[in-house]
C-alpha positions in Angstrom: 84.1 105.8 118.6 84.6 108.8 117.2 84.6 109.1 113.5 86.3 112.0 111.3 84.3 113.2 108.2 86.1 114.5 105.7 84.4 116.3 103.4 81.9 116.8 106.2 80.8 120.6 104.9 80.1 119.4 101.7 76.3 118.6 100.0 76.8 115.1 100.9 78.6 115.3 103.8 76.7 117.6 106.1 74.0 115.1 105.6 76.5 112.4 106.8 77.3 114.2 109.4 73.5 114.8 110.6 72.4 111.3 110.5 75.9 110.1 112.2 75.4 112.6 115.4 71.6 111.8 115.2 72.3 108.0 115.8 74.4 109.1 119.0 77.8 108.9 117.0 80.4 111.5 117.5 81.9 113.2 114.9 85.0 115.5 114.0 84.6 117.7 109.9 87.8 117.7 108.3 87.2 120.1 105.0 88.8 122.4 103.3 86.2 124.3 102.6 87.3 124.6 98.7 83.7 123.6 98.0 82.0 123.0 101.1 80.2 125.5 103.1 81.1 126.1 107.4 77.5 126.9 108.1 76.5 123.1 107.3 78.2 122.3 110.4 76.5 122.0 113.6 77.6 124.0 116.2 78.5 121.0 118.6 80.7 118.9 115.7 84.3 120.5 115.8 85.5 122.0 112.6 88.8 121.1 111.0 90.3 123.4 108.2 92.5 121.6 106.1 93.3 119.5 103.0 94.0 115.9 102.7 97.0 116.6 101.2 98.3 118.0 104.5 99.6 114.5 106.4 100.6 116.4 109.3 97.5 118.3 109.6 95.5 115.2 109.5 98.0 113.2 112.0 97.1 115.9 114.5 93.4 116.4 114.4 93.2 112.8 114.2 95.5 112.7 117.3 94.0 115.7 119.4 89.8 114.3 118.8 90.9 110.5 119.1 89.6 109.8 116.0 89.4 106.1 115.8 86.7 105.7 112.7 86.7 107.6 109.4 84.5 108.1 106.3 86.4 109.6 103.7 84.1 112.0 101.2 86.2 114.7 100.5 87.1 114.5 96.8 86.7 115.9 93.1 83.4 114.6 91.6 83.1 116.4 88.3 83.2 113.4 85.2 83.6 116.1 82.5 86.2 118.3 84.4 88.4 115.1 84.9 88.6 114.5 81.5 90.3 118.1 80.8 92.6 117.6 84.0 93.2 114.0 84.7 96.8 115.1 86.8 94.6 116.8 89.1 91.8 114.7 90.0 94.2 112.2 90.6 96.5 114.3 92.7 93.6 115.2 94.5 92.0 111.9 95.2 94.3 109.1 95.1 97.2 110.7 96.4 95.3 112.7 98.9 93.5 109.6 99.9 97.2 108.0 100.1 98.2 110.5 102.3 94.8 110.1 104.4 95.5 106.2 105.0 99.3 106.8 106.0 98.3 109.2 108.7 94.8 106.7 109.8 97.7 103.5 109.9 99.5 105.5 112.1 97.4 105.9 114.7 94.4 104.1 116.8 92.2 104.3 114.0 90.4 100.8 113.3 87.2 101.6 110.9 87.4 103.7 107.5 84.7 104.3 105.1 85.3 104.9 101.2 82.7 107.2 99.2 83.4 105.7 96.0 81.3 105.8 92.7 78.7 104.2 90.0 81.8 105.9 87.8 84.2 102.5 88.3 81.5 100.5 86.3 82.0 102.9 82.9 79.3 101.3 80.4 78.5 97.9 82.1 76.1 95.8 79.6 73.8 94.6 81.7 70.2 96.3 82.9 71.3 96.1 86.6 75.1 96.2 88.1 76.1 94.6 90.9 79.1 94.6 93.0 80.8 91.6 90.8 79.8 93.7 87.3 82.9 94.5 85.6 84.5 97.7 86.6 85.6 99.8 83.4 85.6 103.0 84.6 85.4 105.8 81.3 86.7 109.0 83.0 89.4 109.3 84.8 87.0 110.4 88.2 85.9 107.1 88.1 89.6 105.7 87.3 90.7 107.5 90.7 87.6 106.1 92.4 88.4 102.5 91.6 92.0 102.9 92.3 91.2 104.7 96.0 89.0 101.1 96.1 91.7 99.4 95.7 93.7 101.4 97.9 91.6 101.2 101.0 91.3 97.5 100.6 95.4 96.6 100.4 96.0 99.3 103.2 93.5 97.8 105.6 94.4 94.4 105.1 97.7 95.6 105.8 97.0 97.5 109.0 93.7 95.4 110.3 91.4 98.0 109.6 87.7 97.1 108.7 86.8 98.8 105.9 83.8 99.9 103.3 83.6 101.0 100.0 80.3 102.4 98.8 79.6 103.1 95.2 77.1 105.7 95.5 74.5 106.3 92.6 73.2 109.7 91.5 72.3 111.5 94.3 69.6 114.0 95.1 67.1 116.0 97.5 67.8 117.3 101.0 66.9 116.9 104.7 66.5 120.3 105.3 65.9 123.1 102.7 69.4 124.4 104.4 71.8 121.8 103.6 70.4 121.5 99.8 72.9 120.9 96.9 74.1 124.4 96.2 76.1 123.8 93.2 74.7 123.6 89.2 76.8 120.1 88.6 74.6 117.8 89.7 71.4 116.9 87.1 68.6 118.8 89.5 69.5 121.9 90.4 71.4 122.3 87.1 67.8 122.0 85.9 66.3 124.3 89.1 69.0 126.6 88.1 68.1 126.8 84.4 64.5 126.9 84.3 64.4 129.5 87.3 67.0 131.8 84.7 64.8 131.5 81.9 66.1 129.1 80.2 65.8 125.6 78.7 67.1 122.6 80.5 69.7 120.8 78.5 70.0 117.2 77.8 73.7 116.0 77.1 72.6 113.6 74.3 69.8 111.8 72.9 71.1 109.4 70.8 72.0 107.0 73.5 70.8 103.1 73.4 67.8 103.9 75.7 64.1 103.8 75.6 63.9 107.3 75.0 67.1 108.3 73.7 68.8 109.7 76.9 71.2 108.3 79.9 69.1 106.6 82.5 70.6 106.6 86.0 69.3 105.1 89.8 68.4 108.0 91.8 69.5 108.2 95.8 68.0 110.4 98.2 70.7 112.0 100.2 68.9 111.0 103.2 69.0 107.7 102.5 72.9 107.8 101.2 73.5 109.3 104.5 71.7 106.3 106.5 73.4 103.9 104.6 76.8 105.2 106.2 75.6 105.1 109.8 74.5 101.3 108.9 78.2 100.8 107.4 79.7 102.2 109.9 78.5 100.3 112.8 79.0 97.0 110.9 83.2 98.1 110.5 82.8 98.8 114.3 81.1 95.6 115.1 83.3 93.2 113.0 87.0 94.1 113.3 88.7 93.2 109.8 85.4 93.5 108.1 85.9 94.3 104.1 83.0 95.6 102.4 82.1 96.5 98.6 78.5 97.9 98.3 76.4 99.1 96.0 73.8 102.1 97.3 71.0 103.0 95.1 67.5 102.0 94.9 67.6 99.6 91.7 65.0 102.1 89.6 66.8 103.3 86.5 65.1 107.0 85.3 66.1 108.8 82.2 67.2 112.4 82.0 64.4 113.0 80.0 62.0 111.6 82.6 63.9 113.6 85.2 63.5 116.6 83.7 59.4 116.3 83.4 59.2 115.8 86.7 61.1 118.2 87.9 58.6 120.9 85.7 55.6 119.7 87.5 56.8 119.9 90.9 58.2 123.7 90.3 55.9 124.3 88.1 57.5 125.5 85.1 56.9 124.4 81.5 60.3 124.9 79.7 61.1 121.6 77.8 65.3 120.5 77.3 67.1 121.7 74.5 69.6 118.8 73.1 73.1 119.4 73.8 76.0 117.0 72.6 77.0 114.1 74.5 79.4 114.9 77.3 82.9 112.5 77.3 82.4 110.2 79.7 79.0 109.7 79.9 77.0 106.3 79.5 74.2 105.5 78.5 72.1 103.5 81.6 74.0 102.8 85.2 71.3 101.4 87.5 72.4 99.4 90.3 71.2 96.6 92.3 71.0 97.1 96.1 70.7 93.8 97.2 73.7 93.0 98.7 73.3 96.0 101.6 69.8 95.1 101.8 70.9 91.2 102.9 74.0 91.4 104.6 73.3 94.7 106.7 69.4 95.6 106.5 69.6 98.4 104.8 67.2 99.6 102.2 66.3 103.5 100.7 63.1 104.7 101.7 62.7 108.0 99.5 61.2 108.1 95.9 62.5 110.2 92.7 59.0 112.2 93.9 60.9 113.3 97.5 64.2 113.8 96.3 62.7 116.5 93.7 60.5 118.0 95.9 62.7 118.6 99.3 66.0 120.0 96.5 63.3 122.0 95.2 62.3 123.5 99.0 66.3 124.3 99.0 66.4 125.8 95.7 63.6 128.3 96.4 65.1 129.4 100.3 68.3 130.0 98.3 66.5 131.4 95.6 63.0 133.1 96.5 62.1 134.9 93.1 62.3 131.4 91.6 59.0 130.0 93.3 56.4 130.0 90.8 52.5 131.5 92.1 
């Protein structure tokens, strides 16, 4: 097969793209490189410039690489920016994911893979979620997740594709020190990039129904996240009509506040969080329970909180030299 990535230049999806070639899968980026960065691409995997919002521009890469598997990453992410511009986060990723399936159904395609989100659970009220947890989604990012769930679910029953839907938890670290998270949105390197500033980390709330006050979240290395979709998608290519809802995490809820010590003794700064209001949108503990991708596909993550801290740390400093510590 040969599976399209979109989002493929992206944090996440450069990793995707790594561990799908490195399991002898071939692959085709689709980005538009709004966020994403063309030097995460390998020199071997071609390079598509364009959006998802572009039908024709996806009918014809998909047409002229033979795509006939695709994992779809390329979205918005940010839970506090969707609540400021809910139009566009769903313009950009239920309609673009509409406009994704219309040209996929049209052509040979018979596998797709769905990044979906922790976000479609909102505030669930239990310690661990699983895949039948209710889905309450509290920003409208996760609102468009759940939807684009939904979505890939009617059209492949529709079109007999097999298809996957992975709610991913927070994810972290990197492979390589060159394809670490770049941006400040995620929790780490929003810390990285305020202790190596000067200044203190901030905590968005600690007021929250938690052991010590602050949101506790199930950490993923990328690595492992990455893994996961190599697993999924040779599961869609071995079982035609296969429909799939997984969790991927590693069950082990941390708190912000834990996060943040740890993430002073591996760089070896001292600078504790300041405490910033809550941000809309934000619960108080999402930790997931793997077990379902662990029995039905074999699949479990191998990295610790320690390794995901340590290898986005490696990143942070080859981006950012002045900010290793003596």
């Amino acid at each position: 097969m040969t599976w399209l990535i979109t989002g493929g230049a992206g944090y996440i999806g450069a990793h995707v793209v790594r561990a799908m070639t490195g399991a002898g899968e071939r692959t085709v980026v689709y980005d538009d490189l709004s966020t994403g960065d063309a030097g995460r691409v390998p020199r071997e995997v071609p390079l598509v410039v364009g959006s998802v919002l572009d039908g024709g521009r996806l009918a014809r890469a998909i047409a002229a690489h033979q795509v006939t598997g695709v994992v779809h990453l390329a979205a918005k992410k940010q839970v506090g920016e969707s609540v400021g511009r809910p139009l566009h986060y769903y313009h950009e990723n239920v309609e673009g994911l509409r406009v994704l399936l219309e040209a996929v159904t049209a052509a040979p395609v018979t596998a797709f893979v769905f990044s979906s989100s922790a976000a479609v659970y909102g505030m669930p009220d239990v310690d661990v979620v699983t895949e039948e947890t209710p889905c309450r989604p509290l920003s409208p990012y996760g609102e468009t997740k759940l939807a684009g769930e939904w979505l890939v679910r009617a059209a492949g029953r529709a079109a007999g594709l097999a298809t996957a839907s992975l709610r991913y938890f927070n994810v972290a670290g990197a492979a390589t020190p060159a394809l670490a998270d770049t941006g400040v949105s995620n929790l780490v390197p929003m810390v990285f990039h305020r202790l190596t500033e000067g200044t203190a980390p901030r905590v968005f709330g600690d007021d929250y129904p938690t052991a010590d006050g602050t949101c506790v979240r199930d950490y993923i290395h990328v690595v492992d996240l990455a893994e996961a979709h190599v697993t999924v998608a040779r599961a869609l290519r071995s079982t035609p009509g296969l429909d799939l809802t997984l969790n991927v995490g590693r069950g082990e809820g941390v708190s912000v506040r834990e996060m943040i010590d740890r993430i002073n003794a591996v760089t070896g700064y001292d600078h504790p969080p300041t405490i910033a209001p809550r941000r809309p949108g934000d619960p108080a503990r999402v930790v997931a329970s793997a077990d379902r991708i662990a029995t039905e596909l074999g699949w479990r993550a191998a990295h610790d909180v320690q390794d995901m801290i340590t290898s986005a740390w490696e990143g942070w400093v080859r981006l950012h030299p002045a900010a290793a510590r003596a």
